[in-house]
MDAnalysis code that builds the backbone (N, CA, C; Angstrom):
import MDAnalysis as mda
import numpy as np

u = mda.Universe.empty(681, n_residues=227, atom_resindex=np.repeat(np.arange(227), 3), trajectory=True)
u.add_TopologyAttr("name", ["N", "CA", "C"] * 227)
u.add_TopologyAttr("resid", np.arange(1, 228))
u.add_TopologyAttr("resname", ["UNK", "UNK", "UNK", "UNK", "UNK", "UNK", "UNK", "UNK", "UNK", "UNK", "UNK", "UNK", "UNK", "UNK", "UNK", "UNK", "UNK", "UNK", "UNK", "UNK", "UNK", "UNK", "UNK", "UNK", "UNK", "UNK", "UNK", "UNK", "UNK", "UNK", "UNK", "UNK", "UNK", "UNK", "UNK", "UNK", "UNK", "UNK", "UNK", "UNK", "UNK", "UNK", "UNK", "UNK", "UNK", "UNK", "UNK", "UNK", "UNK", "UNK", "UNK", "UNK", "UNK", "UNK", "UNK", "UNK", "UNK", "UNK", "UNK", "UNK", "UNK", "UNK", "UNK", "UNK", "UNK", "UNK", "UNK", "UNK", "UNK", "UNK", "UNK", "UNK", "UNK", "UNK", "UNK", "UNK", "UNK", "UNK", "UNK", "UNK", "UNK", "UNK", "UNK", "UNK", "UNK", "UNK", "UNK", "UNK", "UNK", "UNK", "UNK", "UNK", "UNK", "UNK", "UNK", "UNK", "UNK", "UNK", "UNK", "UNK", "UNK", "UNK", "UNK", "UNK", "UNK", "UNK", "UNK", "UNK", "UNK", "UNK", "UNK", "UNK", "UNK", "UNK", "UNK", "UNK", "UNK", "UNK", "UNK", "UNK", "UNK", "UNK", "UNK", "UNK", "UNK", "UNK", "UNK", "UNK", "UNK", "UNK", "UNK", "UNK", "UNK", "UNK", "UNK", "UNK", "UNK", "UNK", "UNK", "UNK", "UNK", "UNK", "UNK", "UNK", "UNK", "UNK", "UNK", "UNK", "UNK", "UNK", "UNK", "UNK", "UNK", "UNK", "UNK", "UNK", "UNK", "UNK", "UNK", "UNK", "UNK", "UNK", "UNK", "UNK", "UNK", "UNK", "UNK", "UNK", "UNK", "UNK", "UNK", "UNK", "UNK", "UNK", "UNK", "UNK", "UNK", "UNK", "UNK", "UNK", "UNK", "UNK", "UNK", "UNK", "UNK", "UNK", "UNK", "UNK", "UNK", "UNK", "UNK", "UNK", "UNK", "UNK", "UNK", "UNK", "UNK", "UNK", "UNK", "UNK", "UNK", "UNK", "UNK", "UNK", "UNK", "UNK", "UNK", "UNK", "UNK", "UNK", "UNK", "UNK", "UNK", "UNK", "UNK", "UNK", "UNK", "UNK", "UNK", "UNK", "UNK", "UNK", "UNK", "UNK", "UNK", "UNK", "UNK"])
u.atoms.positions = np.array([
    [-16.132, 11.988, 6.547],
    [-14.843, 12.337, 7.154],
    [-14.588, 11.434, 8.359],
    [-12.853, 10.848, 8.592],
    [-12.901, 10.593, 9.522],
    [-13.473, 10.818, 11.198],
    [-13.217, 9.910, 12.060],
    [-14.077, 10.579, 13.234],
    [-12.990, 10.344, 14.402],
    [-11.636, 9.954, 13.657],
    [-10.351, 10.232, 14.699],
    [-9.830, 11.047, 14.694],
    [-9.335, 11.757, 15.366],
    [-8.716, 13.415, 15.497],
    [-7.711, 12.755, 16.423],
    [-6.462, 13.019, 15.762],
    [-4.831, 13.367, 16.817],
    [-4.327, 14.567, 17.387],
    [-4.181, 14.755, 18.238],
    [-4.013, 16.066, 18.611],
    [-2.849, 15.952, 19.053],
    [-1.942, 17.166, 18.661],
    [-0.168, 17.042, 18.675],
    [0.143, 18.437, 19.177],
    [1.218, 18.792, 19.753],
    [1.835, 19.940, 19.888],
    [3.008, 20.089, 18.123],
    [2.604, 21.215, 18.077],
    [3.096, 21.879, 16.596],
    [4.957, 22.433, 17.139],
    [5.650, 21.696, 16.306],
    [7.044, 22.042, 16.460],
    [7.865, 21.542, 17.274],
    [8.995, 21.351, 16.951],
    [10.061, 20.129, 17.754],
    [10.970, 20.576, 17.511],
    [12.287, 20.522, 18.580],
    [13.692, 20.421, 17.980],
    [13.992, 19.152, 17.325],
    [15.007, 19.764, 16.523],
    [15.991, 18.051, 15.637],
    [16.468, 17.924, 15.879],
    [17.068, 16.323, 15.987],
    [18.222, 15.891, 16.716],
    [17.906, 14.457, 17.505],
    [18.924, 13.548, 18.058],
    [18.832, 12.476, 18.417],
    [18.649, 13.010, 20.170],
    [19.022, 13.993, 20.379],
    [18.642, 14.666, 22.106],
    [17.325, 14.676, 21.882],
    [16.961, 15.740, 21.276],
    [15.851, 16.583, 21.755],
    [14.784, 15.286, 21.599],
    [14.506, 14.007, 20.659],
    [14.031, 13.291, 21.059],
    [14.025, 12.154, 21.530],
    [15.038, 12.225, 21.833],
    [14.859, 11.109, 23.396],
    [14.542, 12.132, 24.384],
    [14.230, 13.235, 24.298],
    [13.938, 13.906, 25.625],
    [12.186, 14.172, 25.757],
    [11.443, 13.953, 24.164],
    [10.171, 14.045, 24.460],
    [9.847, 12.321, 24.403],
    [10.521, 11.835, 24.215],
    [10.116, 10.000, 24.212],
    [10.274, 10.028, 25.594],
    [11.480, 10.540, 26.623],
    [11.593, 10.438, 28.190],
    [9.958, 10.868, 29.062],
    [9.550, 11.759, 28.088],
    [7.974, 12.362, 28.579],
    [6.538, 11.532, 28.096],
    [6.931, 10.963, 27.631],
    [6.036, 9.663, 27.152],
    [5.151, 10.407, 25.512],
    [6.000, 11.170, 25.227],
    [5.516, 11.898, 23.497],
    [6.608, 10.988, 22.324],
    [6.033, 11.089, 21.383],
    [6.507, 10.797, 20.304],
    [6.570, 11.938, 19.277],
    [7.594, 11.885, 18.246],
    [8.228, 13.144, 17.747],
    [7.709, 12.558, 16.199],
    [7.396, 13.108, 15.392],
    [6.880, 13.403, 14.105],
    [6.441, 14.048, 13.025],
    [6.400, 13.947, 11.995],
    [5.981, 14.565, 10.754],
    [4.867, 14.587, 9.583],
    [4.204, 15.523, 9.553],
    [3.301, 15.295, 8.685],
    [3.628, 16.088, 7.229],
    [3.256, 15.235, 5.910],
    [3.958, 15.953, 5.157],
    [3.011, 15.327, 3.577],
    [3.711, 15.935, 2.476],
    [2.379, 15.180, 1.136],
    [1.545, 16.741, 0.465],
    [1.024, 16.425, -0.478],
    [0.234, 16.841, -1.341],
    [0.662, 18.028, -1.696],
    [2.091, 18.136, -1.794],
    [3.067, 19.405, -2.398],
    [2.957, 20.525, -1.401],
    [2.835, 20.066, 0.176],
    [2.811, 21.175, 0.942],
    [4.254, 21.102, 1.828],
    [4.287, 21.956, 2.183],
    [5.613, 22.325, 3.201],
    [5.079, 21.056, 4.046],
    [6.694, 20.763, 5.352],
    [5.894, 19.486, 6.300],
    [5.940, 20.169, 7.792],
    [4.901, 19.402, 8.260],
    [4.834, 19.991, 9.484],
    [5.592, 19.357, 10.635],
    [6.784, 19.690, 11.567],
    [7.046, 18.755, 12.948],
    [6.264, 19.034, 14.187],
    [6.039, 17.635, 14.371],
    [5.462, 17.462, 15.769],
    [5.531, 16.621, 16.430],
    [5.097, 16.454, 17.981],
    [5.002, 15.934, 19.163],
    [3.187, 15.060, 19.422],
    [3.652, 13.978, 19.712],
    [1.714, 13.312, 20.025],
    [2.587, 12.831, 21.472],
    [1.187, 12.927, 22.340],
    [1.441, 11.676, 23.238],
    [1.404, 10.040, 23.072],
    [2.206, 9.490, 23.627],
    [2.289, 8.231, 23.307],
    [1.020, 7.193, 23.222],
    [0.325, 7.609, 23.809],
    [-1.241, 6.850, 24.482],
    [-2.104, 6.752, 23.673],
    [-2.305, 8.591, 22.999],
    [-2.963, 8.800, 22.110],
    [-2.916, 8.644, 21.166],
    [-1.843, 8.158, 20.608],
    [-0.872, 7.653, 19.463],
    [-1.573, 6.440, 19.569],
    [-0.844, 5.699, 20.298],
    [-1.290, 3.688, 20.532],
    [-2.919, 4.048, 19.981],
    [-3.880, 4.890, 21.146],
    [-5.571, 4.699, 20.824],
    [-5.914, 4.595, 19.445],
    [-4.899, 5.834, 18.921],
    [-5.534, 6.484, 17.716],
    [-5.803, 5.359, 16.429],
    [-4.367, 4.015, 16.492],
    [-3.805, 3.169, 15.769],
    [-4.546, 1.518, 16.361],
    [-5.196, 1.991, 17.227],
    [-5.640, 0.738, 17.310],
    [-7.190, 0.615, 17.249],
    [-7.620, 0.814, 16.529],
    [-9.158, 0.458, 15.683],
    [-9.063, -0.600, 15.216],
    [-10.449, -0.790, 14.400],
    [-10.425, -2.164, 13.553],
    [-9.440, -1.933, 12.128],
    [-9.532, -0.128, 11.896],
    [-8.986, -0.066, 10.728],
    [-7.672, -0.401, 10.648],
    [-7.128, -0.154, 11.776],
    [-5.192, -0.224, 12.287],
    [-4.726, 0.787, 11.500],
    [-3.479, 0.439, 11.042],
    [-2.495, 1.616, 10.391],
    [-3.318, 2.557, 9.001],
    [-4.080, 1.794, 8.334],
    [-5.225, 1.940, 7.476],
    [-5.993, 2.894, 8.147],
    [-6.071, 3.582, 9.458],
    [-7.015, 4.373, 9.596],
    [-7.039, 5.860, 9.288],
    [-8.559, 6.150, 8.925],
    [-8.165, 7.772, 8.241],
    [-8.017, 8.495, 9.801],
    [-7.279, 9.518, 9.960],
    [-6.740, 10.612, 10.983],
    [-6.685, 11.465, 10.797],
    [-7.524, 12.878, 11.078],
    [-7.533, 14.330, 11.325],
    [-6.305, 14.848, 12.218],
    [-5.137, 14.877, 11.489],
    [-4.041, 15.315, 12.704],
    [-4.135, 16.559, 12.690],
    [-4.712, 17.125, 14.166],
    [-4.471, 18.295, 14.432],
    [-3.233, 19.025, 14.821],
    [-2.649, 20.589, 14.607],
    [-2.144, 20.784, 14.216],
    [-1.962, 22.259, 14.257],
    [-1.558, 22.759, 15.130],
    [-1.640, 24.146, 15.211],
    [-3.232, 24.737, 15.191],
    [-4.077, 24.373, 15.396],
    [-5.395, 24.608, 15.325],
    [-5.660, 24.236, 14.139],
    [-5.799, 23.397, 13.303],
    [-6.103, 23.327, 11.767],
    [-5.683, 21.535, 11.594],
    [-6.746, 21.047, 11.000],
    [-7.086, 19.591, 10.595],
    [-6.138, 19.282, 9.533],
    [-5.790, 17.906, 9.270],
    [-5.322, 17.884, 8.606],
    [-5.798, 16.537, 7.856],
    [-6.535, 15.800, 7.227],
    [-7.021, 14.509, 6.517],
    [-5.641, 13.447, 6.264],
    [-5.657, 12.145, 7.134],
    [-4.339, 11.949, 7.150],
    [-4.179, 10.699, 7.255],
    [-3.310, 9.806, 6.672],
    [-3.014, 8.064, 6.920],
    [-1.816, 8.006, 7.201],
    [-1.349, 7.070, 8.271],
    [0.228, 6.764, 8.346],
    [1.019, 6.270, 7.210],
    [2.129, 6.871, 7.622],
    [2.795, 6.400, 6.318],
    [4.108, 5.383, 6.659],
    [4.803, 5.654, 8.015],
    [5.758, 5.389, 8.781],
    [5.339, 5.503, 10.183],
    [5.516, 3.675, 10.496],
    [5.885, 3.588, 12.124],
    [7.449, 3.155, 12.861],
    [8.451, 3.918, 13.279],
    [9.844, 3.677, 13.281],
    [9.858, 2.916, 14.556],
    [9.878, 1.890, 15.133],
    [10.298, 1.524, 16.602],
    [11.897, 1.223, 17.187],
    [11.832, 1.140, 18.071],
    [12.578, 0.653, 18.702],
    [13.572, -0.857, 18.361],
    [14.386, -0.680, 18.014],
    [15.321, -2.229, 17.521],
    [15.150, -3.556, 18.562],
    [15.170, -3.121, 19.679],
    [15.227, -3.679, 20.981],
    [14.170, -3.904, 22.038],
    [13.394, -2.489, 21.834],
    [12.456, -2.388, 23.299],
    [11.171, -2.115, 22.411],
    [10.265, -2.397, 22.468],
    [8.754, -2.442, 22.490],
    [8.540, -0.852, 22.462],
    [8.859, -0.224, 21.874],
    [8.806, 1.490, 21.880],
    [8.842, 2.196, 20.770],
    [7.916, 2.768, 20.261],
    [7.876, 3.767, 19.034],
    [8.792, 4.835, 19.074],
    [9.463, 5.317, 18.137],
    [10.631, 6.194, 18.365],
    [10.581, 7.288, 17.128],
    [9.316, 7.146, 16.243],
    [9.035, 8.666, 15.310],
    [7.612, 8.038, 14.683],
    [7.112, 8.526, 14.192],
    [5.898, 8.359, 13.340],
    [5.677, 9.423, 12.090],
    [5.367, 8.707, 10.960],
    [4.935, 10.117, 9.836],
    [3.697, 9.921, 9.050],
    [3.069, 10.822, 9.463],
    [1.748, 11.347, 8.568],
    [1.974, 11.865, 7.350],
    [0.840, 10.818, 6.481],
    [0.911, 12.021, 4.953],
    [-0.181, 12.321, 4.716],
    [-0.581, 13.170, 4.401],
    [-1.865, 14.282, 4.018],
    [-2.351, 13.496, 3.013],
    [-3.858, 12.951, 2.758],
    [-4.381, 12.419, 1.230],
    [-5.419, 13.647, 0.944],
    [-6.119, 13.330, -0.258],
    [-6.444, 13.752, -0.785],
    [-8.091, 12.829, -1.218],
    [-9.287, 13.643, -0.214],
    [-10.548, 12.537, -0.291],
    [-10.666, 12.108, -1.787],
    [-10.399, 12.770, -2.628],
    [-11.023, 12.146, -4.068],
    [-9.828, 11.429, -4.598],
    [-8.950, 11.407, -4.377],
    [-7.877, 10.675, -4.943],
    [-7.467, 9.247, -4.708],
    [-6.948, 8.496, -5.338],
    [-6.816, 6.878, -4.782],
    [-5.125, 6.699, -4.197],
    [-5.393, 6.121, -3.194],
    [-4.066, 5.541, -2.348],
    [-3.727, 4.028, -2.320],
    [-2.793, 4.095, -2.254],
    [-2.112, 2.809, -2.250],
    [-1.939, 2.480, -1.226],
    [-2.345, 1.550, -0.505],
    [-2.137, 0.391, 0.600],
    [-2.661, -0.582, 0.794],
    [-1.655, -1.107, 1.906],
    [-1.240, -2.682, 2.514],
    [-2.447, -3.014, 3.159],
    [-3.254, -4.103, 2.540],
    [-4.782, -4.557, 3.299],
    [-4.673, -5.765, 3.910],
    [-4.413, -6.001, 4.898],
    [-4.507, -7.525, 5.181],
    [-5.298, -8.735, 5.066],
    [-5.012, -9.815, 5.053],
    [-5.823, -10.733, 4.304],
    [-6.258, -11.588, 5.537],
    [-7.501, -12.383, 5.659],
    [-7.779, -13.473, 6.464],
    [-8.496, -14.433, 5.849],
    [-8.083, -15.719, 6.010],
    [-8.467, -16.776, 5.814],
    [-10.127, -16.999, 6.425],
    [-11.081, -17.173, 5.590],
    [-11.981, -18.258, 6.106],
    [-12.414, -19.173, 5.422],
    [-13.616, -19.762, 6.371],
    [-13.909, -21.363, 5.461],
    [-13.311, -22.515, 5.789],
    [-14.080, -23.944, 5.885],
    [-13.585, -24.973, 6.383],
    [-13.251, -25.935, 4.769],
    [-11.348, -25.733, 5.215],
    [-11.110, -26.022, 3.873],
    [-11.134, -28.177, 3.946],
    [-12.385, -28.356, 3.945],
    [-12.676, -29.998, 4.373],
    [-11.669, -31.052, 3.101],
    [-11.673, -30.440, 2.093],
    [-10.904, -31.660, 0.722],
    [-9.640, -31.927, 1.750],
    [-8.751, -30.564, 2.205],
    [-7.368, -30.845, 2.454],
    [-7.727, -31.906, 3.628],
    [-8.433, -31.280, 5.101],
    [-8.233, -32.084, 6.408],
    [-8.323, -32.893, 5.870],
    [-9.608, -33.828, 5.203],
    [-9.660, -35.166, 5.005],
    [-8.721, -35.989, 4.762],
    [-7.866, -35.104, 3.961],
    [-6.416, -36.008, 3.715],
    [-5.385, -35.667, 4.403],
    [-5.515, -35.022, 5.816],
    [-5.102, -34.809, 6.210],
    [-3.821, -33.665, 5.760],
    [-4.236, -32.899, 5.653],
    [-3.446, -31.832, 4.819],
    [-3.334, -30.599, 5.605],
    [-3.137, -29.644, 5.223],
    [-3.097, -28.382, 6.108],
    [-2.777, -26.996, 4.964],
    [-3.327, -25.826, 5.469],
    [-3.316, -25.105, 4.584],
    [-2.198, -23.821, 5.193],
    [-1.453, -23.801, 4.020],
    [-0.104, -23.190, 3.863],
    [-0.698, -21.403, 3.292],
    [-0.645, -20.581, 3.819],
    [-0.517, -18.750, 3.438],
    [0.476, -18.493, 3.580],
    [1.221, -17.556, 1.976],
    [1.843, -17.697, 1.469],
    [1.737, -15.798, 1.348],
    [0.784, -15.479, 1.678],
    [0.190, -13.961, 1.251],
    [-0.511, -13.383, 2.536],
    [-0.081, -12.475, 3.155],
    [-0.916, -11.293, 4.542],
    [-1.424, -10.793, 4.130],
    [-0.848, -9.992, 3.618],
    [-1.244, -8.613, 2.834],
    [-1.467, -8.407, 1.117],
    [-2.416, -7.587, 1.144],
    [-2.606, -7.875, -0.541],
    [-2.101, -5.423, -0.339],
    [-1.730, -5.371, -1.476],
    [-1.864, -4.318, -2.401],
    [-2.927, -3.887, -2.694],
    [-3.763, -2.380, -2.582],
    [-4.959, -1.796, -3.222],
    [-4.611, -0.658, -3.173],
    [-5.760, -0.206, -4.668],
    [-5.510, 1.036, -4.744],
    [-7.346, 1.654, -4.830],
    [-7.370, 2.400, -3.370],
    [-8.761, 3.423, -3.287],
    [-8.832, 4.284, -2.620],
    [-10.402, 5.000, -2.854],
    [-10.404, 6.320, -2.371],
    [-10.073, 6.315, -0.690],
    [-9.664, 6.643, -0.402],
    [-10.056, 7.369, 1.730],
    [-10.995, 6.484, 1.865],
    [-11.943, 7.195, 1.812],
    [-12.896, 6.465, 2.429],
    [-13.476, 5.155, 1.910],
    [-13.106, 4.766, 1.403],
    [-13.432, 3.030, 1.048],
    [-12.202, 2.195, 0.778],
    [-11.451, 2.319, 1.901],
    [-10.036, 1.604, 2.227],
    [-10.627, 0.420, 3.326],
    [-10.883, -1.389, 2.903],
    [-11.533, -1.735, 3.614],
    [-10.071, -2.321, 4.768],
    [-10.907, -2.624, 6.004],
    [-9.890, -2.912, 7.238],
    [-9.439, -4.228, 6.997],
    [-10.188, -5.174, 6.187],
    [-9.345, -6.272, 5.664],
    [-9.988, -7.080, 4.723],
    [-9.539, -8.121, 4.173],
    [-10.055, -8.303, 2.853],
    [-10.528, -10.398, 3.162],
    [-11.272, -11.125, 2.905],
    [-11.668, -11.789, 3.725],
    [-11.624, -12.993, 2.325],
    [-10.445, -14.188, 2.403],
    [-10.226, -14.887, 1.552],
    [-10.881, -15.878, 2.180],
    [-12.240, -16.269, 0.658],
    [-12.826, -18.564, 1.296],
    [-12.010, -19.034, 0.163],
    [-11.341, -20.393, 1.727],
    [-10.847, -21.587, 1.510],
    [-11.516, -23.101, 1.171],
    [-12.862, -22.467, 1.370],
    [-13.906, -24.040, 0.982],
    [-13.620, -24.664, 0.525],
    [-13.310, -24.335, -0.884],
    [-13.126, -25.436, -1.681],
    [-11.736, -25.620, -2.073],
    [-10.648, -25.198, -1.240],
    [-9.112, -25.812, -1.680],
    [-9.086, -27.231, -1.203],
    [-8.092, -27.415, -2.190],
    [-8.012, -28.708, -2.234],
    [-6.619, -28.789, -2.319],
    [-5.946, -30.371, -2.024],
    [-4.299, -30.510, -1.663],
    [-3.669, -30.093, -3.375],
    [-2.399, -29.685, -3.143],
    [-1.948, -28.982, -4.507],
    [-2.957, -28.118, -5.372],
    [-3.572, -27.887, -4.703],
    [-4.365, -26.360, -5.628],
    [-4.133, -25.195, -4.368],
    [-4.712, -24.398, -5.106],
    [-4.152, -22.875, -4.519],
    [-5.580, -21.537, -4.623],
    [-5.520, -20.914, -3.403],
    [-5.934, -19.671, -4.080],
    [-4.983, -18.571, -4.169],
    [-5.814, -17.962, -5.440],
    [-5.150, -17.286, -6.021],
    [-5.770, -15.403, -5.784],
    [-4.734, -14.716, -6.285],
    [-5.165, -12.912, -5.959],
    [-6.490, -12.465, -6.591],
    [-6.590, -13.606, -8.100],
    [-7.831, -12.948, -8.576],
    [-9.401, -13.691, -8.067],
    [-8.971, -14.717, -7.035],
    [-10.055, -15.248, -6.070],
    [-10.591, -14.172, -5.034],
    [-10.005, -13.675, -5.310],
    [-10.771, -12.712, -3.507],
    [-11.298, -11.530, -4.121],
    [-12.344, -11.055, -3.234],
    [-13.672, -10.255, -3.926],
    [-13.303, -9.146, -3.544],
    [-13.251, -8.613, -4.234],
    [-12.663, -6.786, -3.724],
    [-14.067, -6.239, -3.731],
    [-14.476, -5.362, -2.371],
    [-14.993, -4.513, -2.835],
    [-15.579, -3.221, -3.459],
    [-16.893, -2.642, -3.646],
    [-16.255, -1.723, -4.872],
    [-15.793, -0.701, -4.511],
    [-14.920, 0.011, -5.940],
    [-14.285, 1.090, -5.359],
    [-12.748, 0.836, -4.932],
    [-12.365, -1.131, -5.251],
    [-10.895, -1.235, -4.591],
    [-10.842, -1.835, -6.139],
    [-9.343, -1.815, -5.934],
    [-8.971, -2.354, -7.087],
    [-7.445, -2.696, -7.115],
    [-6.702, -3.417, -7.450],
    [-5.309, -4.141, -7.196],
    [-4.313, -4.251, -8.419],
    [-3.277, -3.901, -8.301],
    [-2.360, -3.762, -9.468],
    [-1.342, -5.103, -9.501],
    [-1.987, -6.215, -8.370],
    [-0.838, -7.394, -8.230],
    [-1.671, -7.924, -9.025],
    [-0.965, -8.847, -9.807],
    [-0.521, -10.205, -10.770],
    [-1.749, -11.463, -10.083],
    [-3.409, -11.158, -11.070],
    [-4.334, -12.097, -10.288],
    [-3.756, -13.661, -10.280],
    [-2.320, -13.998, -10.953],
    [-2.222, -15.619, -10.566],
    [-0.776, -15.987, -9.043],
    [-0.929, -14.231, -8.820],
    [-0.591, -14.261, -7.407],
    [-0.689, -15.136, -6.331],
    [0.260, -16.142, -5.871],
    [-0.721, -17.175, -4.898],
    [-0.790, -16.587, -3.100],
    [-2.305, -17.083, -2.740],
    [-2.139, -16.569, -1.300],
    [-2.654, -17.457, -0.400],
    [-2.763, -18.817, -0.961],
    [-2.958, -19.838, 0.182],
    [-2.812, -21.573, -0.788],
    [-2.266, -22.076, -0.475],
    [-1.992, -23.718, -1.292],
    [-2.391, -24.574, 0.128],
    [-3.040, -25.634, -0.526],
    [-3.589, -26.749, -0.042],
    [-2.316, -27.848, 0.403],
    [-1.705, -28.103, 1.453],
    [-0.265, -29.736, 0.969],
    [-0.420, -30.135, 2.158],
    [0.235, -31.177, 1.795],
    [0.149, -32.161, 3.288],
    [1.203, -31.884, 3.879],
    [1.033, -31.800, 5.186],
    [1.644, -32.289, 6.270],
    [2.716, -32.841, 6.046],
    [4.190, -32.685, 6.918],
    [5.358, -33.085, 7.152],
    [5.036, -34.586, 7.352],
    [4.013, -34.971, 8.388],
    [4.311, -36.290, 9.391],
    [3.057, -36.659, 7.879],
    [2.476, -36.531, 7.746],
    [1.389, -36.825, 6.538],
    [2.467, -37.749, 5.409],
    [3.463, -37.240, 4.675],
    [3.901, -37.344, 3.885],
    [4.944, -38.270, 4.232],
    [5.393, -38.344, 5.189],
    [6.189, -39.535, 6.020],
    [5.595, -40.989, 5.977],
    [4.370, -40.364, 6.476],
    [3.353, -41.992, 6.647],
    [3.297, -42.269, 5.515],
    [3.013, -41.531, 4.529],
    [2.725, -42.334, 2.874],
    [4.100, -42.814, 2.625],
    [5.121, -42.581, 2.304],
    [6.731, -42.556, 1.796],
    [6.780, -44.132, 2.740],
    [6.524, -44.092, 4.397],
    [6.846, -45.335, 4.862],
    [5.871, -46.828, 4.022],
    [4.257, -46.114, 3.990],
    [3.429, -47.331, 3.441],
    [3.831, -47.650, 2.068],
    [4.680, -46.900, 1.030],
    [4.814, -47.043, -0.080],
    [6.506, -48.440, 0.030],
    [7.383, -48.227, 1.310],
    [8.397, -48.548, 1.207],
    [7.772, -50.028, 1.782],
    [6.693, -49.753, 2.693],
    [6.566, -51.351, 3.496],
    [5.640, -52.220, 1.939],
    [4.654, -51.524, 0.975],
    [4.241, -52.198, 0.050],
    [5.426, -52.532, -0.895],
    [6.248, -52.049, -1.075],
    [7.222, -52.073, -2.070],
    [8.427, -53.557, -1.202],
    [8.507, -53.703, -0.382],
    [8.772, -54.589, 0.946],
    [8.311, -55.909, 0.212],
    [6.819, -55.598, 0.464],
    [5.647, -57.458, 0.497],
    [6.106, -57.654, -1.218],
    [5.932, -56.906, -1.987],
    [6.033, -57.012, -3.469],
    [7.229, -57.698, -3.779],
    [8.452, -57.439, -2.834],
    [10.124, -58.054, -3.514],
    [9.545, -59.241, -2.633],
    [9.020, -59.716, -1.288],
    [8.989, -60.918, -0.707],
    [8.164, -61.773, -1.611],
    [7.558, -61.257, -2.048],
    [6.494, -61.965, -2.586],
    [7.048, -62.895, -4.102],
    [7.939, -61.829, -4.805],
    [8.629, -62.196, -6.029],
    [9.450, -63.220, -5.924],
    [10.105, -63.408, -4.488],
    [11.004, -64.484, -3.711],
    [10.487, -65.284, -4.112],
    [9.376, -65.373, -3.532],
    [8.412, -66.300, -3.083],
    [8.453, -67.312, -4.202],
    [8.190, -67.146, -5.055],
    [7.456, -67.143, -6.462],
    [8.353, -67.742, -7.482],
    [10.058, -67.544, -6.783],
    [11.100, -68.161, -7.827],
    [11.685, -69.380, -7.220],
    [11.097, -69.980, -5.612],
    [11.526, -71.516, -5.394],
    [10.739, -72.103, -6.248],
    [11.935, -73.033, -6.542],
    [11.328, -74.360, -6.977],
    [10.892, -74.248, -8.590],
    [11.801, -73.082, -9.050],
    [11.447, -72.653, -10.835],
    [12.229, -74.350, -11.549],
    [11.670, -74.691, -12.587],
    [12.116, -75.112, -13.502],
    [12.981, -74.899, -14.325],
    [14.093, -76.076, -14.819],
    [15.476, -75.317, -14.975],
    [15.167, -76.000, -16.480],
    [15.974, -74.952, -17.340],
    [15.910, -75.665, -18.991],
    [16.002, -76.603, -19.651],
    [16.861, -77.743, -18.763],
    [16.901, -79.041, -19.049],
    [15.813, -80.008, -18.556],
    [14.579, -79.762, -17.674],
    [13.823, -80.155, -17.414],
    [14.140, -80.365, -15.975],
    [14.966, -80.115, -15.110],
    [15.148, -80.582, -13.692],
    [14.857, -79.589, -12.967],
    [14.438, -79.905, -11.107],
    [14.263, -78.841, -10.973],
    [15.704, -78.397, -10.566],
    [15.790, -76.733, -10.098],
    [16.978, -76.373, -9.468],
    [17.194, -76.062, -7.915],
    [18.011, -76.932, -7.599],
    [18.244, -76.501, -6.233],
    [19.311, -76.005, -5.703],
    [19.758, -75.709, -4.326],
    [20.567, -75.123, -3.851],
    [21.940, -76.234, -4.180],
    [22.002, -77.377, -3.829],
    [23.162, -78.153, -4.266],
    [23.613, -78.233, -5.781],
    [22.393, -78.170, -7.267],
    [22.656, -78.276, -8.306],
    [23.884, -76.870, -8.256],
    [23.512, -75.843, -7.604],
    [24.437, -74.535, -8.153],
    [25.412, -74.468, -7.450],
    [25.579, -75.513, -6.570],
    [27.307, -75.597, -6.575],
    [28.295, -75.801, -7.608],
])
């Protein structure tokens, strides 16, 4: 079982007053609700809110929202903020169910020194944060850890590259892409210019190559004959 406990005051008025009047008190107004039960409204403090959400697990974390004296086994489901100001303005809990599998947003991180691309000066493009899983509570991992070793420029990894572990399992499309190997803006400049300055010496060179040609009648040709 989790080992975070939220502790809330049970019951709220509705309405766009009544909460801006517990957001004025530094509480946040919310709902817990799921597994075919009636929902519950409530009040957290803001602080305890932020603590509760900031683990390694983040929004992914399991939560005992307490609750009128009585636990409740619980993952966020909704964080509403503020349009403007840096401020949470509702939150909603849904009740799971330990044996049952849930669906959520796992975030992804890159490691590994992807050496093929630097060498060519390349850079590696993520394309994918978050992956999709579906598992129990308690083996919801805090993030899912993609190697780039061996990408290389125009190759890619892909969804069915990354190692789930057990107990997770993913309903996205394994030729899903979540990181491609390409070069560089200024990379691709420098080649486009060396291709235009070789392409340059190649027409000088062809110049080069047609003074002084032999003309069909046996003479040579010069600039006065083609007057």
């Amino acid at each position: 079982m989790p080992e975070l406990v939220l502790k809330t005051e049970e019951g709220r008025d509705l309405g766009s007053r009544p909460s801006r009047r517990l957001r004025g008190e530094g509480r946040v107004p919310g709902v817990l609700y799921g597994l075919g039960e009636d929902p519950f409204l409530f009040s957290v403090d803001y602080l305890e809110l932020r603590d509760t959400l900031s683990t390694e697990a983040g929004l992914n974390a399991l939560v005992e929202v307490e609750i009128g004296g009585s636990n409740y086994l619980s993952i966020l489901k909704d964080l509403q903020r503020h349009p403007y100001r840096d401020e949470v303005i509702h939150v909603d809990f849904i009740r799971v169910d330990p044996n049952a599998e849930l669906s959520v947003e796992v975030r992804l991180i890159l490691t590994g020194d992807p050496r093929k691309v630097t060498d060519e000066d390349g850079m590696v493009d993520q394309t994918m944060f978050n992956l999709s899983v579906l598992s129990l509570p308690q083996s919801i991992p805090n993030e899912l850890v993609v190697d780039i070793s061996e990408l290389e420029i125009n190759e890619a990894v892909r969804v069915g590259d990354i190692a789930l572990p057990d107990g997770v399992r993913t309903e996205v499309d394994v030729e899903e892409t979540v990181a491609v190997g390409t070069l560089t803006r200024s990379t691709m400049e420098s080649m486009a210019a060396d291709a235009m300055s070789e392409a340059s010496a190649e027409e000088g060179e062809d110049g080069l190559s047609g003074e002084g040609e032999v003309s069909t009648d046996g003479g040579e040709t010069s600039a006065e004959d083609s007057e």
